[in-house]
N, C-alpha and C positions, 0 to 999 in steps of 0.2 A: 749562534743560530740567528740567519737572517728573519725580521718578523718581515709577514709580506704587508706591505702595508695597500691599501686604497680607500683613499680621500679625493676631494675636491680638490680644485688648482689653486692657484696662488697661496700654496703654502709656503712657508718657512719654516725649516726646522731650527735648531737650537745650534746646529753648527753653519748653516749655511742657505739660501732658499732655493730649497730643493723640492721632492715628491714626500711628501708627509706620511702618517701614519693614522686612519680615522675609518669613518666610513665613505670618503669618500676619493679618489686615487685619481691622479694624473699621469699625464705623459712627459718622459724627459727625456734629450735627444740618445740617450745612449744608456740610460739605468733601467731596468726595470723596475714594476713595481711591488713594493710589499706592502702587507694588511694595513687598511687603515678604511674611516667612515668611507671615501669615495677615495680613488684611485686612478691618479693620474695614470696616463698612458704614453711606453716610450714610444716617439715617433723622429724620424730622422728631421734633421729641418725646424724642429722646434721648439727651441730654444726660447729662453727669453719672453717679452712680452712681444705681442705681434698687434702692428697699429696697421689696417686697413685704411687704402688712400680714401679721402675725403669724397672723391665725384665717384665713389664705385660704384656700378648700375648693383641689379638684384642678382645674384645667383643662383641660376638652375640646378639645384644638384641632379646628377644623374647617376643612379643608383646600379643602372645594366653596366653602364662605362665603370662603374666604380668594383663593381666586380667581380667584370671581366680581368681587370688589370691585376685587383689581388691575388684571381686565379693563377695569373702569369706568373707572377710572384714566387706561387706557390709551387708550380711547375715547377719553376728552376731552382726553389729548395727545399729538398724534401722534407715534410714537418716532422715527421718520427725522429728524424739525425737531428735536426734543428733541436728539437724539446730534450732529446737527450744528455746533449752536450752542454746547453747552458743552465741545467741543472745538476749539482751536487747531492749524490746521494743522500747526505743532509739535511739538505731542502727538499729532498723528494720525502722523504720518512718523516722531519718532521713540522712544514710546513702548514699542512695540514691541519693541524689539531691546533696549532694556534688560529690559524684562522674561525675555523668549527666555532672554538671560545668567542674569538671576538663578534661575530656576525650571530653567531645561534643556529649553526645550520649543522647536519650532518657531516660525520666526516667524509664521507661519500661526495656531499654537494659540494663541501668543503675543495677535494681532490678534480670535480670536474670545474671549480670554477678555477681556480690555478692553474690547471692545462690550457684552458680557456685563455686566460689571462697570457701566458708562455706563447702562447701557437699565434697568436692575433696579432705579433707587432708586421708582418707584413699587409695585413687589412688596412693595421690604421695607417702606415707610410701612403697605402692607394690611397684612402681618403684624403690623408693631406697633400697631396701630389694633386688632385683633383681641385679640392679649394683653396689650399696656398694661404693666402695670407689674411683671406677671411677665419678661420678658422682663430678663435680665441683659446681655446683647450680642449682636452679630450680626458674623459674620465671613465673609471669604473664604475658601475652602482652596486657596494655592496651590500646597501642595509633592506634591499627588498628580498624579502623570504623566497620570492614566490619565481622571480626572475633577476639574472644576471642580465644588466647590459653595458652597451658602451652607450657614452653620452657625451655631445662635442655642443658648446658653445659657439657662436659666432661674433664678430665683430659688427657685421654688417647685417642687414637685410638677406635672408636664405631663405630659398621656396623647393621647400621637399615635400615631394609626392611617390610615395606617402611619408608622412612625417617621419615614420619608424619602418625599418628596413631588414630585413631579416638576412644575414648571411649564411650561407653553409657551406659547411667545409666536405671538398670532396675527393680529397685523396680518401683511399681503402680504409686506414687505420683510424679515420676522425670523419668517416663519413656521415655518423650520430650525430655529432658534435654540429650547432649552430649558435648564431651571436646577434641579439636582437641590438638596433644601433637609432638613438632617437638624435634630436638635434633641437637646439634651445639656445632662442637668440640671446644675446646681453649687450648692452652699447660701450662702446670705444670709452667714453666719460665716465661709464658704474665701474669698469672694468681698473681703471687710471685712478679714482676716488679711491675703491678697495686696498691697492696699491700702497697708495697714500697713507691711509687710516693702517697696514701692517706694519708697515717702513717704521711708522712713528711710535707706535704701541706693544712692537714686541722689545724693544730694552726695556720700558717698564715691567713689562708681560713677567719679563725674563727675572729682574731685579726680586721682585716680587716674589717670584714661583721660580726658583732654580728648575727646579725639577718639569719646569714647561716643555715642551719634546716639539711641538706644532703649531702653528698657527696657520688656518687658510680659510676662503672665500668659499661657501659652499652656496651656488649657484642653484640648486633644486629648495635651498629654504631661505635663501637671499640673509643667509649668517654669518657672523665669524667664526669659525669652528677653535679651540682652543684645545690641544691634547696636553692631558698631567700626569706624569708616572705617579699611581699612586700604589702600592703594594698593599694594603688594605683599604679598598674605595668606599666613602662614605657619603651619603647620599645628600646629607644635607650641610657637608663641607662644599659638595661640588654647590648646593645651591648657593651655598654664599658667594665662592670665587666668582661665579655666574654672572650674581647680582654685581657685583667691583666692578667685573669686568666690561660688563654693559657700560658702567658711571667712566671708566678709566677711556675704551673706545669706542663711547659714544653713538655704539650703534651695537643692535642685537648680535648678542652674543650664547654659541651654546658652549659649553665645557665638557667634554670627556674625559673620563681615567679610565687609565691603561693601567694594566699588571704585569707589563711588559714593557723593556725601554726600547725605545725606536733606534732602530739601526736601519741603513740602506744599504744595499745588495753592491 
């Protein structure tokens, strides 16, 4: 059973640096994503870390252009076949309720944020089509009760008006369906440090905590996020690993356990 995960970006997992498993989820050019703290988003095109040129003026984002273009998108595929097809029965039955667990939510809210998540990878291709190489990451937020959104980083300097952008979806069968989308700068140099500070502290990480599943940059609390399979989690183990883990990379650190091993789709 795949977990869905959504986490923050520059994760690493334990076999490779890929889209994690937390509260928080990124994008990766061809995987989707499963549960985790934030949740990267798959986007074509984004790959890798992306370095904006140094003389880049500010960008306008334009929100009507942006989509318009998803609608097109969506026009030429139809979501119902799309959501079908690249889900396994499996995952449709019991994706769910791991989520539900890991975030606190109904299994209901559970089901529509996973559709959510399924029907949106041609949104975020228009947005990155739109800003290119400004564009640092793109993630899910799953630890807010109250709202799912997307949420993209920048390299550079970005002036959106309004900050946060509301999509809806409007083919017949998800015409309910909408995707609130905010935008939250980070510099070229935090972005390259973070980098840095992973590269160097996950073989420790790892040596240490076999059982380590993640590591990533969680951009809404400026953390390292650290995921632990623990199969009975214990509150004041994680505080310890916490506290090391602060002293070992040297910059605030939060730690999760999971009751579940991360796997990617």
């Amino acid at each position: 059973m795949h977990k869905i995960c959504l986490t923050t970006s520059l994760i690493f997992s334990a076999a490779f640096l890929s889209i994690g498993c937390s509260n928080i989820s990124h994008l990766s050019e061809t995987n989707f994503p499963t549960p985790q703290t934030v949740q990267a988003i798959p986007v074509k095109g984004m790959s890798a870390p992306v370095t904006a040129p140094k003389s880049a003026a500010m960008v306008i984002v334009n929100w009507q252009k942006i989509e318009a273009a998803a609608d097109k998108k969506y026009e030429d595929e139809p979501l119902a076949d799309y959501y079908l097809n690249i889900l396994s029965e499996e995952e449709r039955n019991g994706a769910p309720w791991f989520y539900a667990q890991d975030f606190n939510v109904s299994i209901e809210e559970a089901q529509r944020r996973l559709l959510l998540q399924r029907i949106s990878l041609p949104l975020n291709e228009a947005i990155s089509e739109q800003l290119g190489a400004n564009i640092a990451e793109f993630y899910y937020d799953n630890n807010d009760p109250d709202e799912f959104s997307i949420r993209m980083t920048t390299l550079t300097k970005v002036k959106a008006v309004p900050p946060k952008y509301v999509y809806h979806f409007k083919q017949k069968e998800f015409e309910n369906y909408s995707f609130p989308i905010y935008i939250q700068a980070i510099s070229d140099k935090m972005r390259q440090l973070i980098v840095a500070i992973q590269e160097k502290a996950w073989p420790e990480v790892l040596k240490r905590y076999p059982d380590a599943q993640s590591i990533g940059f969680s951009p809404m609390t400026n953390t390292i996020n650290v995921t632990i399979y623990r199969p009975t989690p214990n509150e004041t183990e994680r505080q310890r690993i916490e506290a090391e883990l602060n002293d070992i990379l040297d910059y605030l650190v939060m730690v999760e356990f999971t009751q579940h091993r991360i796997t990617t789709l």
